[in-house]
C-alpha positions as CSV (number, residue, x, y, z in Angstrom):
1,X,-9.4,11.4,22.2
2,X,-6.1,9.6,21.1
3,X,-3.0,11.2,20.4
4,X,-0.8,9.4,18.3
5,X,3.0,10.2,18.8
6,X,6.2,8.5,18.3
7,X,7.7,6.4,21.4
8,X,10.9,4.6,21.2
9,X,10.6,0.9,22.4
10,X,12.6,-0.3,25.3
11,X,13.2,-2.9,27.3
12,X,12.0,-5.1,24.5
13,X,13.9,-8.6,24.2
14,X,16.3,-8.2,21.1
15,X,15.2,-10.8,18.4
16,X,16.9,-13.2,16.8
17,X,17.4,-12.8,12.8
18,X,15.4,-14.7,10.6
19,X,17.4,-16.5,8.4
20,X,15.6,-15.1,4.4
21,X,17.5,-17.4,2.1
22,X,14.4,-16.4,-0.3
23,X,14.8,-12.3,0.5
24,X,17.2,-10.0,-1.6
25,X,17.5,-7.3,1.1
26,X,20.2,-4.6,1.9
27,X,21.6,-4.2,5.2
28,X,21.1,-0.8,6.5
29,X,23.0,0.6,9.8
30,X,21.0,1.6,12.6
31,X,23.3,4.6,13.6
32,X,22.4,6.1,9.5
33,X,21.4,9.4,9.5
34,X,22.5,11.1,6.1
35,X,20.7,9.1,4.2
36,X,17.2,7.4,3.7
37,X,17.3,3.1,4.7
38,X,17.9,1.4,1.9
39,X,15.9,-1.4,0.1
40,X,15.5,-3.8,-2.1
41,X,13.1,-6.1,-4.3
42,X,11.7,-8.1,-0.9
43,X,10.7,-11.7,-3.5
44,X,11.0,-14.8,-3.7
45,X,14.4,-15.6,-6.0
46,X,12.4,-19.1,-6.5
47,X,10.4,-19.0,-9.6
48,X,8.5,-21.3,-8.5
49,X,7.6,-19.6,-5.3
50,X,6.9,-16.4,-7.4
51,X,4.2,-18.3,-9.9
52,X,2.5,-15.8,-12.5
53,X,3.2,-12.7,-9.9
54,X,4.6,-9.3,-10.1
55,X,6.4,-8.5,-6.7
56,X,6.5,-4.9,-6.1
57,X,7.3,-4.3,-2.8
58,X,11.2,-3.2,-1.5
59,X,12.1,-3.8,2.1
60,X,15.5,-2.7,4.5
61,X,16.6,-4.1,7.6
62,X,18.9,-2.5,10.0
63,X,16.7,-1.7,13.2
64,X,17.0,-4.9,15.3
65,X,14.6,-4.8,18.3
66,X,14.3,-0.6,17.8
67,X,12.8,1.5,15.6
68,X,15.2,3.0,12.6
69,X,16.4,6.5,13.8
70,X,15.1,9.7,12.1
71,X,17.1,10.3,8.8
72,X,18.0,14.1,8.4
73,X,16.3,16.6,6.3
74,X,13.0,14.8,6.6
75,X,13.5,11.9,4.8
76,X,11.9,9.5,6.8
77,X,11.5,6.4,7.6
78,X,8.1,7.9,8.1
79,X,6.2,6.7,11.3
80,X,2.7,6.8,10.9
81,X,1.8,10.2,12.9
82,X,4.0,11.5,10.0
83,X,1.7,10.1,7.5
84,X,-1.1,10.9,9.4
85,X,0.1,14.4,9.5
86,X,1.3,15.0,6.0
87,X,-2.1,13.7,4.5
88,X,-4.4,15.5,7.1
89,X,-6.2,12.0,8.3
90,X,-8.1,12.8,11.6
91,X,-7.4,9.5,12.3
92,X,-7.9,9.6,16.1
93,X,-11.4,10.4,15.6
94,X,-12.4,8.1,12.4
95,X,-13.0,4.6,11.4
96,X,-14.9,3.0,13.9
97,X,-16.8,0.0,13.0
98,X,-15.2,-0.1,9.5
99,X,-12.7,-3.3,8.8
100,X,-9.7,-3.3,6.0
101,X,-9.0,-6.2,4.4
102,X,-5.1,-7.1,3.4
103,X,-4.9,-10.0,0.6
104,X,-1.4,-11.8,0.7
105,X,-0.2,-15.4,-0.5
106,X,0.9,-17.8,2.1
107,X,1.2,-17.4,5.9
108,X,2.9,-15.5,7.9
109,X,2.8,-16.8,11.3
110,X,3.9,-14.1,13.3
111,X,1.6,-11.3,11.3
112,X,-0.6,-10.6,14.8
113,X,2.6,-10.2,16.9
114,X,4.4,-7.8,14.7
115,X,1.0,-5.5,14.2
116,X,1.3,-5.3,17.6
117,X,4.9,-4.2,18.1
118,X,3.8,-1.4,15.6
119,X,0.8,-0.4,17.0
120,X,2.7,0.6,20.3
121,X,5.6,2.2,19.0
122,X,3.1,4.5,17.0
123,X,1.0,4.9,20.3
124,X,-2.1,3.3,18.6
125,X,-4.6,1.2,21.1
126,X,-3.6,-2.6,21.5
127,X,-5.6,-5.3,18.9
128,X,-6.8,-7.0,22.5
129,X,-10.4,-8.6,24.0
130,X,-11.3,-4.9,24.4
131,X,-10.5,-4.1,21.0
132,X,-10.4,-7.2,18.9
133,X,-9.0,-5.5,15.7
134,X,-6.9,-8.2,13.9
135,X,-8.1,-11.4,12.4
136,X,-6.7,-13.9,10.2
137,X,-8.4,-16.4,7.6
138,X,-7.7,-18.2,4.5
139,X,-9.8,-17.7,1.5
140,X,-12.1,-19.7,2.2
141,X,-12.7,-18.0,5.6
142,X,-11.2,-20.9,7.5
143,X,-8.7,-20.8,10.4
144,X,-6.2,-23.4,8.4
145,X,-3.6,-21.2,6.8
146,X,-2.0,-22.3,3.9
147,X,2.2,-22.9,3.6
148,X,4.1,-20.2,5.0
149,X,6.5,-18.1,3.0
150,X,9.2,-15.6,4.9
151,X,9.5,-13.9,1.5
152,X,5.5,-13.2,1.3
153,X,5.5,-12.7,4.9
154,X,7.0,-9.0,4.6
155,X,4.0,-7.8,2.5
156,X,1.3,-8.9,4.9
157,X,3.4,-7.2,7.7
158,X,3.6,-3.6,5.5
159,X,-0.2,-3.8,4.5
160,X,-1.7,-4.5,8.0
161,X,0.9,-1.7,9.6
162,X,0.1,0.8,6.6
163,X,-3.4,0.4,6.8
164,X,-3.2,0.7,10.3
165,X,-1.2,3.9,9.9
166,X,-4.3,5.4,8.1
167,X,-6.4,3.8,10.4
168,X,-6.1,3.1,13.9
169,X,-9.6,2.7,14.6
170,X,-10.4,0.4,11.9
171,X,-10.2,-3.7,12.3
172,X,-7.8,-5.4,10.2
173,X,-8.2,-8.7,8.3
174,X,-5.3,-10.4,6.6
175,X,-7.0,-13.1,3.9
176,X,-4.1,-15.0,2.7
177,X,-4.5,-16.2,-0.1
178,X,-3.5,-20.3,-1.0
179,X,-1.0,-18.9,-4.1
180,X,0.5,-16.0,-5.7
181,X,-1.9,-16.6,-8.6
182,X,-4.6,-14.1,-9.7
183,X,-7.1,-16.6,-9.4
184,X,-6.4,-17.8,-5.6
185,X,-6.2,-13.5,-5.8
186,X,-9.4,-13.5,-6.6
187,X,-11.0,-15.5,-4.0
188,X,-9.5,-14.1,-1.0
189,X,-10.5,-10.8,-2.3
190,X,-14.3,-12.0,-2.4
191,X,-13.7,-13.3,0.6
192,X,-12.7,-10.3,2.2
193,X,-15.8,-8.6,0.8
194,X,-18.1,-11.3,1.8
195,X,-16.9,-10.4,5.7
196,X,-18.1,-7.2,5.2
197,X,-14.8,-5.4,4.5
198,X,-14.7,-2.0,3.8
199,X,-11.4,-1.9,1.7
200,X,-9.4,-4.3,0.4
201,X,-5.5,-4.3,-1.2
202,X,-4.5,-7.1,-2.6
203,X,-0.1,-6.9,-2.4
204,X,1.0,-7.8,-5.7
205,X,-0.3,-8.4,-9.0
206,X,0.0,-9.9,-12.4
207,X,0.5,-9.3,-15.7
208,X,-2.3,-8.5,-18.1
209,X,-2.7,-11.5,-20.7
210,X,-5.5,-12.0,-23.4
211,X,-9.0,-13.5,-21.7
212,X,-8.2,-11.8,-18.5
213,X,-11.8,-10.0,-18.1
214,X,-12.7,-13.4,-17.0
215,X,-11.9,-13.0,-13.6
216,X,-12.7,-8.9,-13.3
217,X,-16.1,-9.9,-11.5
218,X,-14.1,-10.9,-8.5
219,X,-12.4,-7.5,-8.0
220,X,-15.7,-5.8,-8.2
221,X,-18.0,-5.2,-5.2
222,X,-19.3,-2.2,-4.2
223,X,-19.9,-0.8,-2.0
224,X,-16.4,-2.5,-0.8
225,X,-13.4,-0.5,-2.1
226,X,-10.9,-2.7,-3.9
227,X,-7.5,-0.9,-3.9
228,X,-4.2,-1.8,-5.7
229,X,-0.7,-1.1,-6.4
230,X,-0.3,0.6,-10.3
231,X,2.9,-1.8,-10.6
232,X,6.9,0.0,-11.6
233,X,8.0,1.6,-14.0
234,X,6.2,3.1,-16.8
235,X,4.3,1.4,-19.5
236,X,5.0,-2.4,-17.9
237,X,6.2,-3.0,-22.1
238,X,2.6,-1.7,-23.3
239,X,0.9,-4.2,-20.5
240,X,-0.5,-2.7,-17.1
241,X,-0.9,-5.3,-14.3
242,X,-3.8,-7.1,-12.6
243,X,-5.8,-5.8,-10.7
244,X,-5.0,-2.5,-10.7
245,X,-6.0,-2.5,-14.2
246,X,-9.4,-3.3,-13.9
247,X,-11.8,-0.3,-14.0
248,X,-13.5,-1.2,-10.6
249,X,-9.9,-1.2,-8.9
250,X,-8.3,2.1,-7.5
251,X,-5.0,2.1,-8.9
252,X,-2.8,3.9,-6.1
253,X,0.6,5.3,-7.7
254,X,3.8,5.8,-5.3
255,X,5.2,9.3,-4.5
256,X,8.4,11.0,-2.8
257,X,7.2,12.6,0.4
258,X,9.3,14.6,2.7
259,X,8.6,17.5,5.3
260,X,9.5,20.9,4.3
261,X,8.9,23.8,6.4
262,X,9.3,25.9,3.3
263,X,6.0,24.9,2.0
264,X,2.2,25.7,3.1
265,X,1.2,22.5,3.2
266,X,4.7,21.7,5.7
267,X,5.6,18.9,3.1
268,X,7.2,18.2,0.0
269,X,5.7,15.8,-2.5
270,X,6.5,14.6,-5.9
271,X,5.7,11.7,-8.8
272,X,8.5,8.6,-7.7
273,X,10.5,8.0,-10.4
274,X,9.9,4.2,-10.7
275,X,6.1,4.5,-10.1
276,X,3.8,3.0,-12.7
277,X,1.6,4.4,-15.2
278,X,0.4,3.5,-18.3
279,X,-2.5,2.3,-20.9
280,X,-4.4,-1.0,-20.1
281,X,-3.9,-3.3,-23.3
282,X,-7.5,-4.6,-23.1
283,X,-9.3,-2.6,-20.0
284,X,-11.6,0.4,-21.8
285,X,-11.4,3.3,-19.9
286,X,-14.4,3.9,-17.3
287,X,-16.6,7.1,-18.0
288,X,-15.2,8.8,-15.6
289,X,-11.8,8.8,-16.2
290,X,-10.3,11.5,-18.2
291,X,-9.8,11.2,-22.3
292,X,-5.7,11.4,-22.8
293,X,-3.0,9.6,-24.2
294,X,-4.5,6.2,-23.9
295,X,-7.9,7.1,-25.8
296,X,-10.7,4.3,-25.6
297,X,-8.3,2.3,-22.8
298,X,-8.0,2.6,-18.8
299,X,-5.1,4.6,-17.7
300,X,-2.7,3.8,-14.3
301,X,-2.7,5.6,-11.8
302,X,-6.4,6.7,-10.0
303,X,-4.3,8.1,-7.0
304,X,-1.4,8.0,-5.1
305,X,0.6,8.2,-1.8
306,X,4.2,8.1,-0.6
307,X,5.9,5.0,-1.7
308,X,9.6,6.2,-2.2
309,X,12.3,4.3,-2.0
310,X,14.3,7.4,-1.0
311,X,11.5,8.1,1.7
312,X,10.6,4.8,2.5
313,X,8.2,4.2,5.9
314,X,9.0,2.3,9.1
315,X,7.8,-1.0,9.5
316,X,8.1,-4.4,11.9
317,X,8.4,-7.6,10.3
318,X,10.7,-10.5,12.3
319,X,11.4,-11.5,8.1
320,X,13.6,-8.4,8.6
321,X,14.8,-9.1,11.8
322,X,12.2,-6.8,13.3
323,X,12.2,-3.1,12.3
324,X,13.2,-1.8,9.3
325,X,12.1,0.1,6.3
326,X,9.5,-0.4,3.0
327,X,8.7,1.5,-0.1
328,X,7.2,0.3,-3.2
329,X,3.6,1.0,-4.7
330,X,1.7,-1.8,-2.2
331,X,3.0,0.5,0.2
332,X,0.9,3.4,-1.0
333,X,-1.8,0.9,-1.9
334,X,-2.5,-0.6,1.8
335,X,-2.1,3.1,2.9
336,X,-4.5,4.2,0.6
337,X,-7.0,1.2,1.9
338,X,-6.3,2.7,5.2
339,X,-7.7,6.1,3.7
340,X,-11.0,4.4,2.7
341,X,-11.6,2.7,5.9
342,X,-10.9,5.7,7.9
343,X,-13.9,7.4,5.6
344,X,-15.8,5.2,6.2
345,X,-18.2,5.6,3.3
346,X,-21.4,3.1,2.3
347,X,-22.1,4.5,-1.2
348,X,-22.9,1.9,-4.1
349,X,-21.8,4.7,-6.2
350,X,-18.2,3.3,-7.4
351,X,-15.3,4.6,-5.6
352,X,-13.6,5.9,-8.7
353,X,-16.5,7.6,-9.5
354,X,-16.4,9.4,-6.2
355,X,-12.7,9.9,-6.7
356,X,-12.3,12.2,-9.8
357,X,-15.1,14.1,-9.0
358,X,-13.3,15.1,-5.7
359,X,-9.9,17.2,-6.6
360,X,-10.5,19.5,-3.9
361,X,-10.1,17.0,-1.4
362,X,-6.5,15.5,-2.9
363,X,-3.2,17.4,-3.2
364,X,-2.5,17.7,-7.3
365,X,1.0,16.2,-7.3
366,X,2.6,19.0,-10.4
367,X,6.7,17.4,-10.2
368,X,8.3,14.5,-11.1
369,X,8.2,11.8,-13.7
370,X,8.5,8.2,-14.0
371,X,9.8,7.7,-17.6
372,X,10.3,9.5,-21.0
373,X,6.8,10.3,-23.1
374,X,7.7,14.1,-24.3
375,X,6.7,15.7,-21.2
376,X,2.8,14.1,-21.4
377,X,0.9,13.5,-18.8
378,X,0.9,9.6,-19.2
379,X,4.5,9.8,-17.6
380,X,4.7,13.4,-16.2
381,X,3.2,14.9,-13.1
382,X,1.1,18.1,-14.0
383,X,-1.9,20.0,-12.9
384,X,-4.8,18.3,-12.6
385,X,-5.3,14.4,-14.1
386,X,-1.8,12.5,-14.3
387,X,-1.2,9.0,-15.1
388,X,1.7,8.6,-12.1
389,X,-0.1,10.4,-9.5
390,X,-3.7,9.9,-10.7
391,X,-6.1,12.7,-9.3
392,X,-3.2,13.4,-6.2
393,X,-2.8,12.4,-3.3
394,X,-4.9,12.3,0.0
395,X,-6.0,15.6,2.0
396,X,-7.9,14.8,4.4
397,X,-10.7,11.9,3.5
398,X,-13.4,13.6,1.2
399,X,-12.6,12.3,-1.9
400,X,-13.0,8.5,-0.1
């Protein structure tokens, strides 16, 4: 048996800065220790490099060739034997023979070399001819990748390391996709189903628009899990985005997660207030989602994991000049993938399905809010079915 534990790289050559004309990021001091790494939107400022997509993810630098120190009280950046501990993922014994799939536009050329930087600080196994657990294709499952993208770049390097964080065991396919548009989206994902993929997140999305059940095929393929980030903020102006939307898509909501000895469970966890939730515009609700504030249509979230910017995790990207720190809801998404390839399960019976009839096996998220709706649920953590937390958050892997 593994055990996974925190090691501080040394003796590693110091890398050179990558030069992110595209990246808004905020510079964060290595020596910080009163408060959490901060972040910023991590997209393209080109439109046109952007296209039709919603970039969700934030990303801080400030760790060079180390890993960010420990912030006080708890408030990460969270390694991943912290999310493996705060989530109950027995993740040294799990996952074998299962692959997760991340979907990201454009190439990042250095996306094996970083996983690997991660992998050993987090004392996880090497991806090596022993253990050949990372491969990358386009999506059309050839070797030629398509035009690289620094900007892009940092959400392939948070999905492989989050995924990984759930799942050491499990192989790791980056599909990368020829454009940020839901149709080039929508191949790599069948792609990544048609190698045999157990999960797949997709790292951003786009917004809902009339004749959009056109493509919802593509994001539909059990007994492959297709996860996704619910978006920010609530509502989205009445429009949810693509593909969390889609009924055959887990829509993973972000949450503030901290430890706290004061509690039972050791940590503290609450709805983040820029999270997304909402009702689909033209999505009906699946049967077995609850009845609430959106009636006939699909509500965000289905579920949800840490993806605070005030408790943001570690990651390794050379886009941030090597370690650094990422929050955002495709956090919590490729997490969440993570989750379903660590359990592992072959069921054609549809993973949402699976998921609301399983609230014993999630932690009901009952604080926080992500916007103003009178207190309701579609905005406002509370017991049981919410729309920013969704069923709750992972406790071990039974409802997956």
């Amino acid at each position: 048996m593994r055990t996974h534990r925190w090691t501080t790289l040394g003796g590693v050559a110091a890398m050179l800065l990558t030069t992110i004309a595209p990246l808004t990021l905020l510079t964060t001091s290595a020596a910080a220790t009163a408060a959490p790494p901060a972040t910023s939107a991590a997209c393209p400022r080109d439109a046109e490099d952007t296209g039709p997509a919603t970039c969700l993810l934030r990303a801080g630098t400030g760790g060079g060739d180390r890993p960010l120190p420990r912030v006080t009280a708890g408030r990460g950046p969270l390694t991943a034997g912290d999310l493996q501990e705060a989530y109950r993922l027995p993740a040294d014994w799990l996952g074998g023979g299962q692959s997760v799939a991340v979907v990201t536009p454009y190439d990042n050329p250095a996306a094996g070399d970083e996983l690997a930087e991660y992998r050993e600080a987090n004392g996880m196994p090497p991806c090596d001819a022993d253990f050949p657990c990372f491969k990358k294709i386009n999506q059309r499952g050839g070797d030629t990748p398509p035009a690289p993208s620094p900007a892009w770049a940092v959400h392939s390097s948070v999905g492989l390391q989050l995924a990984a964080a759930a799942c050491p065991n499990c192989k790791l396919l980056l599909v990368q996709a020829d454009d940020p548009s839901l149709a080039s989206m929508a191949a790599a994902v069948d792609q990544a189903a048609a190698q045999g993929a157990t999960a797949v997140v997709p790292m951003w999305g786009v917004t809902e628009y009339d004749g959009q059940n056109a493509l919802a095929a593509h994001f539909d393929h059990a007994p492959t899990t297709v996860v996704a980030p619910s978006g920010q903020g609530f509502n989205n102006g009445g429009r949810q985005i693509l593909p969390t939307a889609y009924p055959s898509v887990i829509a993973v909501g972000g949450t503030q997660l901290y430890r706290d000895p004061a509690t039972t469970r050791g940590w503290n966890e609450s709805v983040w207030r820029d999270t997304a939730s909402g009702c689909s515009m033209y999505v009906t609700r699946p049967a077995w989602q609850p009845t609430g504030a959106c009636g006939s249509r699909r509500t965000v979230a289905d579920v949800a994991a840490v993806g605070s910017a005030d408790t943001p995790v570690q990651v390794y990207s050379t886009s941030l000049g090597g370690w650094g720190a990422a929050a955002g809801t495709p956090v919590a998404a490729a997490f969440i993938a993570g989750v379903y390839g660590l359990a592992g399960t072959d069921s054609a019976t549809p993973a949402g399905k699976r998921l609301y009839a399983s609230a014993q096996y999630l932690n009901d998220i009952t604080a926080g809010s992500n916007g103003a709706c009178g207190g309701g649920k579609i905005c406002t953590a509370a017991r049981g079915y919410d729309g920013p937390s969704g069923m709750g958050t992972p406790n071990g892997t039974g409802a997956f």
